[in-house]
N, C-alpha and C positions, 0 to 999 in steps of 0.2 A: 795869157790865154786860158788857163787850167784855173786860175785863180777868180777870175771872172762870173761863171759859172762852174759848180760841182758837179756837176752833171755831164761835163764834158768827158771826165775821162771815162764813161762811159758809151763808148763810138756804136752799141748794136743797141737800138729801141725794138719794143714789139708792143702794140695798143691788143691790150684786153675786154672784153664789152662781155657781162652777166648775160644768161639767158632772159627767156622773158619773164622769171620773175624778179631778175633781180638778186642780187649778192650780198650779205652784212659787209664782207670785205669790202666795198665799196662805195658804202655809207658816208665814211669820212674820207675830208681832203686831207692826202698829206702822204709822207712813207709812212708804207707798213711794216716796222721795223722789226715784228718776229716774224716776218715773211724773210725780209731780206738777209744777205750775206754783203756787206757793204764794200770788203772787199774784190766782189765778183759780179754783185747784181744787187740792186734794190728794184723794191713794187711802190710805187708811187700812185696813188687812187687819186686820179682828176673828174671827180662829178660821177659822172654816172657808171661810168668806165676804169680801168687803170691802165698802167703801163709797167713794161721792162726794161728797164735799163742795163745794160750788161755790158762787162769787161775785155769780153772776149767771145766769138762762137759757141766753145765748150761753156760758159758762165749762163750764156742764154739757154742753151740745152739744159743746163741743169735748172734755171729756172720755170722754164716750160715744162718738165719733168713733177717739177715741186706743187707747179698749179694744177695740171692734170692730176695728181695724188692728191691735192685739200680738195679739189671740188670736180674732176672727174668731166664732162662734156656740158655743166653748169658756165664754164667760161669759154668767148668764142675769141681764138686768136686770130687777129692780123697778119699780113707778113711782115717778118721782121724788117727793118729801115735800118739804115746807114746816115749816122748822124753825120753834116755837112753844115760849113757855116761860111758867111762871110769874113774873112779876117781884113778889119779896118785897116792896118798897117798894110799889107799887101795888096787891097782891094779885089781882092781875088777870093773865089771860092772854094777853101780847103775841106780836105777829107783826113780820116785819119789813115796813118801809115802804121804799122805793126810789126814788131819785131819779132822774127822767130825762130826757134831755136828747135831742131831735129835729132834725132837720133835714133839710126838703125844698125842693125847687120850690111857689112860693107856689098855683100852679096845683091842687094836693091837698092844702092847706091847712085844709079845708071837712071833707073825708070823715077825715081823719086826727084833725082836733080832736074829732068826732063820734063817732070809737071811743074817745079816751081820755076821753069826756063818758063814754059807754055804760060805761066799763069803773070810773067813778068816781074819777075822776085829779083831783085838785086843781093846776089848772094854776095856775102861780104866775106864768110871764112868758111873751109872747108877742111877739118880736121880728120885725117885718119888715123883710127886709134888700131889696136890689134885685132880686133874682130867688126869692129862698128865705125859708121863716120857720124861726124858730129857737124850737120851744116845751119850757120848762123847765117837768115838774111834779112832783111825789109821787104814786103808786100804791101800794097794798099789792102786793106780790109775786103773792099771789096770783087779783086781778085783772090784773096783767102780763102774769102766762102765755099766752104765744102772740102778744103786740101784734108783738112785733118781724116774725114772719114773715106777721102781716096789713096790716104798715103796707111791710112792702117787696109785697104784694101790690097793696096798693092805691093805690101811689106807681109803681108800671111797676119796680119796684126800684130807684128814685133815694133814698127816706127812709134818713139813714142816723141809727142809733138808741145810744144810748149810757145804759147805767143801773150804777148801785150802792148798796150798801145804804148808808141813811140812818141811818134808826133804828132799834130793835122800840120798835112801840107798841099801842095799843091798838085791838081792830078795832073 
């Protein structure tokens, strides 16, 4: 599946489109690879427009971040998409699942575990350390969206949050 296309393992896109005059960035086909973090995110310029490919939520923030700093309200974003495909072998249409990894103060332990119940996380481990819990689970991507900047809300901003794609599976 991963090997197929490289592009997969990144599950968040975002389509970028120049204002009306137009962008050099966007001149050529292809990645723009002092743009990107290949690790995180690459900028792929399809014709008139380009895109974002991203690793993860925080990957795309910081790409949208990157573009807003080189060219300022010069580029008009999309909403971001959630990459979804056909998988031949299964004939089914997979999404990506995301692994993720938490840690806060045991004190918002309670309200934190209750959004990834809400958000449908299959929590796999739940560690209590001396002052923090450490909770590992899988989410679909697109019940993710947005945990991170509800779980540093609802932690005083102590939660600190760490995800990457797992698998594409089935929703």
């Amino acid at each position: 599946m991963f090997a197929e296309d490289p592009l997969t393992k990144y599950p968040l896109r975002q389509s970028l489109l120049p204002g009306a005059e137009g962008l050099a960035v966007f001149a050529q086909r292809g990645p723009v690879d002092w743009l990107s973090r290949p690790d995180q995110y690459v900028f792929i310029c399809e014709g008139r427009g380009g895109r974002i490919y991203a690793a993860n939520e925080a990957a795309l923030e910081e790409a949208q971040q990157l573009i807003r700093d080189a060219h300022g309200d010069q580029v008009v974003s999309r909403e971001p998409e959630i990459h979804t495909f056909v998988d031949p072998a299964l004939d089914a249409v997979v999404e990506p699942i995301m692994f993720l990894r938490l840690k806060s103060p045991r004190a918002y332990a309670t309200v934190l575990r209750d959004e990834l119940d809400r958000r449908r996380a299959d929590v796999k481990e739940e560690d209590l350390q001396r002052h923090d819990i450490v909770i590992r689970a899988e989410v679909r991507l697109a019940d993710l969206m947005g945990y991170a900047k509800a779980a540093l809300a609802m932690s005083n901003g102590s939660a600190v949050i760490w995800n990457w794609l797992l698998r594409y599976g089935m929703a």
